[in-house]
RODO-2510 file (C-alpha; in nm, 4 decimals, decimal comma):
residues 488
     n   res          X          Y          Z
     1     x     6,6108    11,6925    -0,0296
     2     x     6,2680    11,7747    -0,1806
     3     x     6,1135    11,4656     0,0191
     4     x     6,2353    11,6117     0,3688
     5     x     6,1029    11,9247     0,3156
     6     x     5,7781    11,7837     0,2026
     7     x     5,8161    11,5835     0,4995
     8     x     5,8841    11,8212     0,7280
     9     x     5,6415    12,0938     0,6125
    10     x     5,3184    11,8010     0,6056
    11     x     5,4155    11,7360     0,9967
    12     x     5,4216    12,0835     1,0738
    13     x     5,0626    12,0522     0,9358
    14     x     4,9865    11,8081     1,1444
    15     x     5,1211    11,8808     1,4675
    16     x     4,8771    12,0985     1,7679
    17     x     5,0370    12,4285     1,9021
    18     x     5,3611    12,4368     2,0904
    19     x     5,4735    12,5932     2,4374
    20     x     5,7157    12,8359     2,4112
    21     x     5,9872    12,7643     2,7592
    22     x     5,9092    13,1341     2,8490
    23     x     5,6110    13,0667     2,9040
    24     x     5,6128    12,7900     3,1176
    25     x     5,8743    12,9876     3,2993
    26     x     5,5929    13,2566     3,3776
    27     x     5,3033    13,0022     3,5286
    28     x     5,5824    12,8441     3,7243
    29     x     5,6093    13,1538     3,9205
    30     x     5,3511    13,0849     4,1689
    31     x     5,4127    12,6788     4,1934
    32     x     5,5630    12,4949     4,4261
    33     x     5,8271    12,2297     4,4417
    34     x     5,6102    11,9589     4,3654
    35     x     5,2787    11,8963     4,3235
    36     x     5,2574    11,5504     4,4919
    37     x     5,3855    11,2397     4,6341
    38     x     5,3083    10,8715     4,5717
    39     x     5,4090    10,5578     4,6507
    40     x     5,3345    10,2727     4,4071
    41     x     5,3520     9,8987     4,4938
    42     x     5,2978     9,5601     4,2769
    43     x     4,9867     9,3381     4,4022
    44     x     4,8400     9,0065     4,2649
    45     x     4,5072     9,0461     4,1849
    46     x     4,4497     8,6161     4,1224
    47     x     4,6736     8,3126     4,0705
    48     x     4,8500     8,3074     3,7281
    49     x     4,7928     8,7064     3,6571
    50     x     5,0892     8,8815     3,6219
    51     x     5,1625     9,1748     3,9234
    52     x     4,9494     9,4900     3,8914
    53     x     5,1440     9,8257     4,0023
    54     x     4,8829    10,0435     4,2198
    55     x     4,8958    10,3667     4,3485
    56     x     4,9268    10,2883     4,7918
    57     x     4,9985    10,6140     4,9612
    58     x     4,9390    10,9551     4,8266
    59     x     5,0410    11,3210     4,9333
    60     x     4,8595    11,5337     4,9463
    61     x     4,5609    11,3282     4,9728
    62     x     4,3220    11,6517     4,8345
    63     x     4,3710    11,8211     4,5127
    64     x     4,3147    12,1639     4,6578
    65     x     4,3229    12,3279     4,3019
    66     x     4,0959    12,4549     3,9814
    67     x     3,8609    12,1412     3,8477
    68     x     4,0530    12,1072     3,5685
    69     x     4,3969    12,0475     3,7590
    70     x     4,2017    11,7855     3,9555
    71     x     4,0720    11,5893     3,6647
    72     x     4,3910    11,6431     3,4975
    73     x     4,5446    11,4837     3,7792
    74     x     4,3208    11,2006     3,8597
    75     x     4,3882    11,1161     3,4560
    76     x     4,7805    11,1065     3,5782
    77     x     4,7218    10,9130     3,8526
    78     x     4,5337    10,6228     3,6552
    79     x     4,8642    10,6052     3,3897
    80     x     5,1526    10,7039     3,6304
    81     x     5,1842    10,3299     3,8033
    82     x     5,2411    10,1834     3,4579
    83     x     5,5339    10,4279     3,4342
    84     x     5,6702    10,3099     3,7780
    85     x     5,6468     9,9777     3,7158
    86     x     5,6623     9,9589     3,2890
    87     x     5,7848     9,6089     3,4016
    88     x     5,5590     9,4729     3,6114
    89     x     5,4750     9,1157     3,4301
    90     x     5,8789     9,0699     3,4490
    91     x     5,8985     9,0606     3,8310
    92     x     5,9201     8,8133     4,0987
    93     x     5,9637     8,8599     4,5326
    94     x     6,3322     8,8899     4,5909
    95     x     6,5404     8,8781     4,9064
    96     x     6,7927     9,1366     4,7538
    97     x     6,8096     9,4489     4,5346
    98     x     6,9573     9,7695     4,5295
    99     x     6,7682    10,0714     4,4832
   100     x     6,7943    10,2475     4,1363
   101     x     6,6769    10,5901     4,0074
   102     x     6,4853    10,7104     3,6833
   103     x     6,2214    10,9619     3,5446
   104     x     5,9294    10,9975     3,3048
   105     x     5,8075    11,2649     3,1920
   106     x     5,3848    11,3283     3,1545
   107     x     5,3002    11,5492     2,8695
   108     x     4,9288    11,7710     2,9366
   109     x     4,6742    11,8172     2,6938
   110     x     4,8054    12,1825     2,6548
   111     x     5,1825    12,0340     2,5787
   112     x     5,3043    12,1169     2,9009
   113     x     5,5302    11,8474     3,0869
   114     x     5,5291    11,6844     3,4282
   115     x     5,8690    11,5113     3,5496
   116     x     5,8534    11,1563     3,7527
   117     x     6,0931    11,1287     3,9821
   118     x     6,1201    10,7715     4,0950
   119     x     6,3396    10,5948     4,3785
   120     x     6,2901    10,1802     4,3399
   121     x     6,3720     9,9829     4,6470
   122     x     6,2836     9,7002     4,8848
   123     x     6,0684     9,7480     5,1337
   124     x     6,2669     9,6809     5,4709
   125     x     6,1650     9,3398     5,5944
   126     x     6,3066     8,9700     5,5473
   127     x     6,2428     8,7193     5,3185
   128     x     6,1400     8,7650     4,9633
   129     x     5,9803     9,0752     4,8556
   130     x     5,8117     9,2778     4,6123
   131     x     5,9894     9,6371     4,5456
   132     x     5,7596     9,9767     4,6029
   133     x     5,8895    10,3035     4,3722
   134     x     5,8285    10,6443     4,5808
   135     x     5,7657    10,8962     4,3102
   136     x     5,7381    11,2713     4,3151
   137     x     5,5492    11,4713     4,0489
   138     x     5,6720    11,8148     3,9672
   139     x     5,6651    12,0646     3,6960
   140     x     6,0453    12,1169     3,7644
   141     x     6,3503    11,9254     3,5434
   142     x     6,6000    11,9055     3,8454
   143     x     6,7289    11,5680     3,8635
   144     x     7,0010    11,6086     4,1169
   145     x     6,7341    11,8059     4,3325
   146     x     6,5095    11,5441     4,3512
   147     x     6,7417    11,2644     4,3186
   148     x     6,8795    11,4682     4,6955
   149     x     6,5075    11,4884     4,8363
   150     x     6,4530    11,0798     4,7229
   151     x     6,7863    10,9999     4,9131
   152     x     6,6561    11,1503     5,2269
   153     x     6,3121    10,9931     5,1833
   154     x     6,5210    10,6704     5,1437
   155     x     6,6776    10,7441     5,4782
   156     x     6,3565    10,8190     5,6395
   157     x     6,1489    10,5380     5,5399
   158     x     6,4703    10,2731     5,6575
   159     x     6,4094    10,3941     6,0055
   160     x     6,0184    10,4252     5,9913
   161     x     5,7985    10,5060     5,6659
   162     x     5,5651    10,7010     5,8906
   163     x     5,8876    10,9443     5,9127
   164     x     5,8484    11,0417     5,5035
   165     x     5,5087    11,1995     5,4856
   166     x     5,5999    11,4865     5,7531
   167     x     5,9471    11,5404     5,5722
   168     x     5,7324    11,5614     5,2560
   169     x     5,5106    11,8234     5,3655
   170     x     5,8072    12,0220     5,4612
   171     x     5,9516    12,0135     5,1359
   172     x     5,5851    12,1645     5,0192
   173     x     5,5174    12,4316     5,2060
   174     x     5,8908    12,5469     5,1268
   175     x     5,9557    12,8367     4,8630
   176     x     5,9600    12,7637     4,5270
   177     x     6,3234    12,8095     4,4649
   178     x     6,4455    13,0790     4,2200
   179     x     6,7241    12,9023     3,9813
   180     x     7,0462    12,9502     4,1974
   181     x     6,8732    13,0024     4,4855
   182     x     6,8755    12,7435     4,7901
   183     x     6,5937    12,6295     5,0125
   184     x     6,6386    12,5133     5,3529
   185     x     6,3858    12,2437     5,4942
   186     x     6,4256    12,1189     5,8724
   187     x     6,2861    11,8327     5,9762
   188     x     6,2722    11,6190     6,2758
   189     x     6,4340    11,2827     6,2675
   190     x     6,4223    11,0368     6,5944
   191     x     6,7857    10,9808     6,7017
   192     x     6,8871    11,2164     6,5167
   193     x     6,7338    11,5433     6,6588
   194     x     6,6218    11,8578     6,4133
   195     x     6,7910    11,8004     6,0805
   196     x     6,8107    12,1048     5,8581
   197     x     6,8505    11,9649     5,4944
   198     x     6,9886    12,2478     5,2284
   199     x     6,8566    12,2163     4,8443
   200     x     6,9949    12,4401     4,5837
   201     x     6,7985    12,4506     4,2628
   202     x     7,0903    12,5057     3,9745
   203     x     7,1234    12,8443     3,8071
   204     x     7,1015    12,6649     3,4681
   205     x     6,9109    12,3594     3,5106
   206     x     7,0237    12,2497     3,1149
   207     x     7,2343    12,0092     3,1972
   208     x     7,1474    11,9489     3,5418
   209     x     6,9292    11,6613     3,4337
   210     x     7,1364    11,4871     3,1987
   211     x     7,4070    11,2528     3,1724
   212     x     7,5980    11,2950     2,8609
   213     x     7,8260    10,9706     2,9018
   214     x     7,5490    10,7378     2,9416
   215     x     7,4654    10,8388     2,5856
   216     x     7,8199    10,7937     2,5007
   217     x     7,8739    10,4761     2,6022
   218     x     7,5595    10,3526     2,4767
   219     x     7,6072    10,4378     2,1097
   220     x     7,9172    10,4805     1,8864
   221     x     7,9863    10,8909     1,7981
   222     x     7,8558    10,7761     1,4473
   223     x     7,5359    10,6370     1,5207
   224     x     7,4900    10,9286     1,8053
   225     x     7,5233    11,1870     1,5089
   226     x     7,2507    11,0356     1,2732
   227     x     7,0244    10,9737     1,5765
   228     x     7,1154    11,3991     1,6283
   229     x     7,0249    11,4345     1,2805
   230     x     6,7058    11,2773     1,2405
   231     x     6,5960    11,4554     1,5809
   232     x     6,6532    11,8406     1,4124
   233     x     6,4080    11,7394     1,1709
   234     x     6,1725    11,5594     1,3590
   235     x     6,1495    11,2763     1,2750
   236     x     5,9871    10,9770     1,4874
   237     x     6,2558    10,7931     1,7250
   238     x     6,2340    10,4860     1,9405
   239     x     6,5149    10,4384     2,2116
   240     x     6,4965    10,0438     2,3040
   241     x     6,7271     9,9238     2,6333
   242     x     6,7219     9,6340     2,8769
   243     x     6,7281     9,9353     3,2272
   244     x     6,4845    10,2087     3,3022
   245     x     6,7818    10,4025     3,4140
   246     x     6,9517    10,3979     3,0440
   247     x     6,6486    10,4824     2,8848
   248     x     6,5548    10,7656     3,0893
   249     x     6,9001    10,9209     3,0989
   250     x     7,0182    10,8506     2,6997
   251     x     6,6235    10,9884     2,6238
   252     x     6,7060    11,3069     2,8610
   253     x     7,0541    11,3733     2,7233
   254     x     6,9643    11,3295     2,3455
   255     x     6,7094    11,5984     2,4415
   256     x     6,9370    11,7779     2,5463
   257     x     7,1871    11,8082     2,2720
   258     x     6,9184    11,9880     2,0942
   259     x     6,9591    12,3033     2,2930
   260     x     6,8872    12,6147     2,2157
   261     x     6,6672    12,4288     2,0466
   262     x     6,3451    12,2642     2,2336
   263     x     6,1487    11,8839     2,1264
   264     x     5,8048    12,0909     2,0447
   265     x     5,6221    11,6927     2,0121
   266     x     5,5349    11,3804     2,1734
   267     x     5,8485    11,2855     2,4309
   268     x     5,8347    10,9223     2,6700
   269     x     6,1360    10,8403     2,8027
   270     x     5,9878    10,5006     2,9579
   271     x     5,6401    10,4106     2,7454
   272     x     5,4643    10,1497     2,9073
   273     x     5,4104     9,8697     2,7215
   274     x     4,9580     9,9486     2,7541
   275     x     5,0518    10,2558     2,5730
   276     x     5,2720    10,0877     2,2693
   277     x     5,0196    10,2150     1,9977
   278     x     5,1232    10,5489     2,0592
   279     x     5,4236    10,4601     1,8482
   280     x     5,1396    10,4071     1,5440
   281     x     5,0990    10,8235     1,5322
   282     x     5,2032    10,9852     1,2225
   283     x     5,3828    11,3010     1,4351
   284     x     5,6744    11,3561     1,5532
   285     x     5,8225    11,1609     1,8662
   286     x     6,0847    11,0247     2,1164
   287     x     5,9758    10,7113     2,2844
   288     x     6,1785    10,5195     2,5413
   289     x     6,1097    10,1389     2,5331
   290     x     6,1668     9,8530     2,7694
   291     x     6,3518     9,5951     2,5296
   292     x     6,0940     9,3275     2,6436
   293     x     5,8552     9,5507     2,4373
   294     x     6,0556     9,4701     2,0698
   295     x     5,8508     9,1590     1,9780
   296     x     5,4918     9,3105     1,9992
   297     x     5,6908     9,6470     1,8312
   298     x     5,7414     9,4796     1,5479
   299     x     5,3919     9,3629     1,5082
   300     x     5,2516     9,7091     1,5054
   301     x     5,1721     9,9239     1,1746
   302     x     5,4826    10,1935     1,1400
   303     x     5,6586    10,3591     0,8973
   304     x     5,9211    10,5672     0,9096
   305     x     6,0738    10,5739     1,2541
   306     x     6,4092    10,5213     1,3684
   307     x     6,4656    10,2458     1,6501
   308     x     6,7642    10,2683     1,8353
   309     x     6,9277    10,0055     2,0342
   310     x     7,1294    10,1682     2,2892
   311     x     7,2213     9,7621     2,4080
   312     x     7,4427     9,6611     2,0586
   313     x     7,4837    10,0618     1,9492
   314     x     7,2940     9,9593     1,6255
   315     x     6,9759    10,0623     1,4521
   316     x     6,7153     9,8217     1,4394
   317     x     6,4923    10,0131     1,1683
   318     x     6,6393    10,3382     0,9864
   319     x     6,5323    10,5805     0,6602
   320     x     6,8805    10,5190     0,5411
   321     x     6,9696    10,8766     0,4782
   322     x     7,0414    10,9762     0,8123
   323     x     7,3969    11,0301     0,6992
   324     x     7,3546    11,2727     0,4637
   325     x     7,1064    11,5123     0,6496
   326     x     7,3510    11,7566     0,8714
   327     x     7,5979    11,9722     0,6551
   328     x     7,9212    11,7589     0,6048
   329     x     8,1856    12,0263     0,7073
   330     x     7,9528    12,1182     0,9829
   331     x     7,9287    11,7152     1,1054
   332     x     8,2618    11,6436     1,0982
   333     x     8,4038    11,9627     1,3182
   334     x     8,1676    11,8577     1,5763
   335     x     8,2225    11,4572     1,5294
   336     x     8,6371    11,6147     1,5767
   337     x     8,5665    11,7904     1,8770
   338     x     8,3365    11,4906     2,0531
   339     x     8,6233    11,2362     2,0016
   340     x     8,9033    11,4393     2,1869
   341     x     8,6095    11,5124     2,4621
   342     x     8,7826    11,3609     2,7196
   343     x     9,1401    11,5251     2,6713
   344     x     8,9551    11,8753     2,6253
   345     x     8,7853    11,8145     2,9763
   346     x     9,1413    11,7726     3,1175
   347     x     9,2779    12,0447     2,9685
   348     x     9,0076    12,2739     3,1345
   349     x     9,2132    12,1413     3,4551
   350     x     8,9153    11,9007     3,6094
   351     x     8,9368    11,5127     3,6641
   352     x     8,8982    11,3066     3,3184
   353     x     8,6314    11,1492     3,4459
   354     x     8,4381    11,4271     3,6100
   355     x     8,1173    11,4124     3,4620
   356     x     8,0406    11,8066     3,4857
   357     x     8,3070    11,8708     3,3048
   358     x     8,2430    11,6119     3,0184
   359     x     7,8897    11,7373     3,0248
   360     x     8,0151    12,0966     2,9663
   361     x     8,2772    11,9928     2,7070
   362     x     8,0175    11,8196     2,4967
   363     x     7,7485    12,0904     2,5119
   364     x     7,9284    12,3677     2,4357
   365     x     8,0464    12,1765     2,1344
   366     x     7,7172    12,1446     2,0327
   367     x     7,6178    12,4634     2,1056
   368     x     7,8903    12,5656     1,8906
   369     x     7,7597    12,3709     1,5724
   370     x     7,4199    12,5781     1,5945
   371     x     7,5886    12,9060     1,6218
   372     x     7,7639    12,8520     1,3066
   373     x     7,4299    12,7205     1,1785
   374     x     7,2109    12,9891     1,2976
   375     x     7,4030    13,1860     1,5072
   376     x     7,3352    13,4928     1,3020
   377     x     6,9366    13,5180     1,3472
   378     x     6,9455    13,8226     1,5971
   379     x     7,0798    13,9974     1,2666
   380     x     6,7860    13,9103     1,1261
   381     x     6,4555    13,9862     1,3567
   382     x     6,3641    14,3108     1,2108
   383     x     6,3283    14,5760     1,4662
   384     x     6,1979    14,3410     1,7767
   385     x     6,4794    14,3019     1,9242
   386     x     6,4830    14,7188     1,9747
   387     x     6,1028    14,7063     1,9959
   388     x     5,9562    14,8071     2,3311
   389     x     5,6530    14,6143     2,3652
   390     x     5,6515    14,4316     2,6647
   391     x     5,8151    14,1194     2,6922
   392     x     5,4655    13,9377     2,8099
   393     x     5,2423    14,0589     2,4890
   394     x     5,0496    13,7434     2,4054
   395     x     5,0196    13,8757     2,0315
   396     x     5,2594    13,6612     1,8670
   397     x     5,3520    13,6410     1,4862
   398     x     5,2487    13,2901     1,3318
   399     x     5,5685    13,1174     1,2052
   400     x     5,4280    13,0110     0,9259
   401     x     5,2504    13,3959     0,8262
   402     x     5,5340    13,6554     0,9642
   403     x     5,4266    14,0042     1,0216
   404     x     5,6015    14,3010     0,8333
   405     x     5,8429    14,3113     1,1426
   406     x     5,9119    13,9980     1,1945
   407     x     6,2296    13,7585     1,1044
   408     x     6,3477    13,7673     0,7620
   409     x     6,3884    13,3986     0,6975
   410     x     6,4786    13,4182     0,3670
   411     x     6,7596    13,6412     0,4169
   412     x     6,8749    13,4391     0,7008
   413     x     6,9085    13,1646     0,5140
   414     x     7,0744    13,3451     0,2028
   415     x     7,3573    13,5183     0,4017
   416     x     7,5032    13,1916     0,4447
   417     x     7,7501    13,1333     0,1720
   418     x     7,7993    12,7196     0,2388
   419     x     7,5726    12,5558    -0,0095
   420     x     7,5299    12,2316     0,2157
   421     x     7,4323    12,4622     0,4582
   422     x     7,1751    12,6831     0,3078
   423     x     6,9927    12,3110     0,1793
   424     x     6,9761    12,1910     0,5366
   425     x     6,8293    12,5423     0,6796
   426     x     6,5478    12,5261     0,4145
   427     x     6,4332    12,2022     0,5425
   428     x     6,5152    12,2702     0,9255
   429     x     6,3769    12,6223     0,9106
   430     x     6,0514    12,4400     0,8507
   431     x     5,9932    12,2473     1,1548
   432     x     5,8268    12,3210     1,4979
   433     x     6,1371    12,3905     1,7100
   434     x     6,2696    12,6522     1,4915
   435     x     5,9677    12,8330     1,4335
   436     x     5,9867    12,7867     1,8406
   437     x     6,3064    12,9231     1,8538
   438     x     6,2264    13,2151     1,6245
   439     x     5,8878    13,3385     1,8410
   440     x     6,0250    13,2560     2,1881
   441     x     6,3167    13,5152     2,0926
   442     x     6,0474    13,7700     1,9882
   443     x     5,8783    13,7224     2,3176
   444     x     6,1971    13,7326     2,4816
   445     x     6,3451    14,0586     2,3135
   446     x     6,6001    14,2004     2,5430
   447     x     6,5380    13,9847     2,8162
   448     x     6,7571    13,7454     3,0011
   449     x     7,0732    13,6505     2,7489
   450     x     7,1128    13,2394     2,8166
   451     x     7,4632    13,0195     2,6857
   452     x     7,3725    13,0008     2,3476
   453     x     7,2945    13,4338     2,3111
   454     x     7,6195    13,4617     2,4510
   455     x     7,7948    13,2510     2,2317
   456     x     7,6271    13,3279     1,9612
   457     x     7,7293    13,7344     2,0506
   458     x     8,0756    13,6547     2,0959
   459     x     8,0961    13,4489     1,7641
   460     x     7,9509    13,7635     1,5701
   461     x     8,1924    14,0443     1,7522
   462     x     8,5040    13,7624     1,6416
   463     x     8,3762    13,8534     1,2873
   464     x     8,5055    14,2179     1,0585
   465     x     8,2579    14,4958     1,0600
   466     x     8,1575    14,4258     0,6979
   467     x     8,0845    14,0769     0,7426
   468     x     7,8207    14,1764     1,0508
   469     x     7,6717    14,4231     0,8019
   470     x     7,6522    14,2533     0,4315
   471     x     7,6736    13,9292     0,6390
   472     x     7,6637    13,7240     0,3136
   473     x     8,0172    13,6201     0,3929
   474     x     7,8792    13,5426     0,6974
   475     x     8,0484    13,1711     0,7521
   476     x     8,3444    13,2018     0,6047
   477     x     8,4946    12,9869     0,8663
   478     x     8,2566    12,7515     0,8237
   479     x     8,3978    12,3628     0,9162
   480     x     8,7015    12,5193     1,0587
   481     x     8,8245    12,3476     1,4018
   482     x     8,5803    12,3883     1,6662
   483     x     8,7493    12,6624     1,9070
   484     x     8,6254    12,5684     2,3218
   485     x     8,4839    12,8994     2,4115
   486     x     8,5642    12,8176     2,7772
   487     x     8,5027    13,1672     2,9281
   488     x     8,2064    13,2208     3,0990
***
């Protein structure tokens, strides 16, 4: 116990400034859907050299923006082939292959993140061929909304690819969709006429970019928890699979499970294998790699990481204590509620295999571990959530040096009356995406109320009077049977 939270407090030492999700929220106001196009293609430079992805089309072609966007971007587009094509030296013309889907995700130098959304197909033709990834760049985490606008760029390009960069530019000069909110692009397609193509961006874009069952039937429930585990106090975790598609989606939905929490560090979904000595840092990070990659992986200097395998479900390299990190009681509720996740979705009256549904089930059962974790904090932030500063002041209260009127961590931490659980707070009350968690709320104050404020509301009304007050019998239920809080 004393090692983690040495652990956890020298990373937090370590580690640059975070981004708060508010505030990203407030420069996205002005952006637009994307901020540009590319198509990527594999070329032979000389005889016996493996194929080198390069950048062959590119909308827009000027980088109407601020000097620093530009270079920013021209850094991007140097690194983002390698992420289309992480296996490049693996492939050889084919006559056949069917086009598959996956993202990236580019983090700046301020900790903001770009999303890669990538479509991999043939080129039409005959005879063997190399494949070309189209990839859009964009600020936004909407899979399914870019997944849509690849499908009709699919569609385009298999009558004529001179037919994509017009349908493109409509999709930029469109509004920048509020969440819920649907854009309509028309665009002229020979044969076909005026086509007027409808794209919703999703109220709550949590889940929208995550599939939950990939994850599931990657690794065992088990192995899935201590991989949780090790995450909430960030620790340094490899992901290794034989598809881009696994590792993208099992990277994006272990992210995921994390909510309301948010990965403050280093996050690669697909690491090319030129950038495998980023694995060598001593901070915090998630890392996606290419199983070709394991053999120069274990060559490199590093200590203390976690490799997955989401192939065999096994750990390849662990700490060994991952099973005693989360509060037992705590860990086995939720492990309870994630085995019967199927026959829960059903009894919410959808299709057992609806993956919307399983996606709900399994994060509100997550969501409902951290409000009996921390689920109480709002009792706790001493006057700011009544304070009425506006919601945009950028004086915020260092985690680590709280002002007067700040949260009272250490009485958050002592109304809970579950031993196991007051030793895991200390440690996870330490690290980056709480103290995240804590100031985002103070910027926030009464602002926009998302899933977890909800539940967390509803879970403290359920409680007597006296317990919201002296809260020190605050989890009393603690461990008890997860209850599906299914009302919206």
């Amino acid at each position: 116990h004393s090692q983690r939270l040495v652990s956890v407090q020298s990373m937090l030492r370590q580690t640059g400034r975070y981004r708060t999700l508010e505030r990203d929220l407030m420069e996205l106001q002005e952006r637009k859907l994307f901020e540009y196009f590319i198509v990527v293609a594999l070329h032979k430079t000389k005889a016996g050299v493996p194929y080198l992805p390069e950048v062959t089309q590119q909308f827009p072609l000027k980088l109407e923006r601020s000097f620093k966007f530009m270079r920013e971007t021209e850094d991007q587009l140097k690194v983002i082939p390698q992420f289309c094509f992480p296996d490049a030296k693996d492939w050889a013309p084919v006559d056949n292959f069917p086009s598959e889907t996956f993202s990236f995700v580019l983090t700046g130098e301020d900790g903001s993140r770009r999303f890669g959304y990538c479509r991999r197909l043939l080129p039409s033709g005959k005879g063997r061929r190399l494949p070309e990834v189209y990839c859009i760049v964009s600020r936004l985490g909407c899979f399914d909304l870019f997944s849509k606008i690849l499908d009709e760029v699919e569609k385009r390009r298999a009558i004529s690819p001179a037919l994509v960069q017009p349908f493109m530019r409509g999709i930029m000069e469109a509004p920048f969709p509020a969440p819920g909110r649907t854009i309509t692009v028309k665009n002229f397609l020979p044969g076909s006429g005026t086509e007027v193509i409808q794209l919703c961006r999703p109220s709550d874009s949590r889940l929208e970019h995550v599939d939950f069952e990939c994850l599931f039937s990657s690794l065992s429930l088990r192995l899935l928890l201590r991989v949780f585990a090790s995450l909430l106090l960030e620790r340094r975790v490899i992901f290794t699979a034989d598809k881009l598609s696994t590792l993208s989606q099992c990277c994006h939905a272990v992210v995921a499970l994390l909510y309301p929490f948010t990965w403050q560090h280093t996050y690669i979904p697909v690491l090319p294998p030129s950038m495998l000595d980023i694995v060598c840092t001593p901070t915090p990070f998630i890392v996606g790699l290419l199983s070709s990659s394991l053999p120069r992986l274990k060559e490199l200097p590093i200590e203390e990481v976690l490799v997955v395998d989401l192939g065999n479900s096994r750990f390849l390299r662990q700490l060994d204590d991952e099973d005693s990190i989360l509060p037992h009681k705590l860990q086995a509720a939720l492990e309870h509620v994630l085995e019967r996740r199927r026959e829960l979705a059903c009894e919410k009256g959808d299709l057992p295999n609806d993956s919307s549904s399983l996606s709900a089930v399994v994060s509100e059962a997550f969501v409902r571990f951290f409000v009996e974790m921390v689920g109480h904090y709002s009792l706790f932030m001493g006057g700011l959530e009544r304070d009425d500063e506006s919601p945009s002041s950028p004086t915020l209260p260092s985690p680590s040096c709280p002002s007067p009127s700040s949260f009272q961590r250490e009485a958050f931490r002592k109304a809970v009356t579950s031993k196991s659980l007051r030793r895991f707070l200390e440690v996870f009350m330490e690290t980056q995406m709480f103290s995240g968690f804590i100031q985002e709320r103070e910027l926030r104050r009464q602002g926009l109320k998302g899933l977890f404020e909800v539940r967390a509301q509803e879970y403290l009304d359920s409680l007597p009077g006296s317990e919201q007050r002296g809260v020190n019998k605050f989890l009393k239920g603690l461990g008890n049977k997860m209850k599906f809080l299914s009302k919206k």
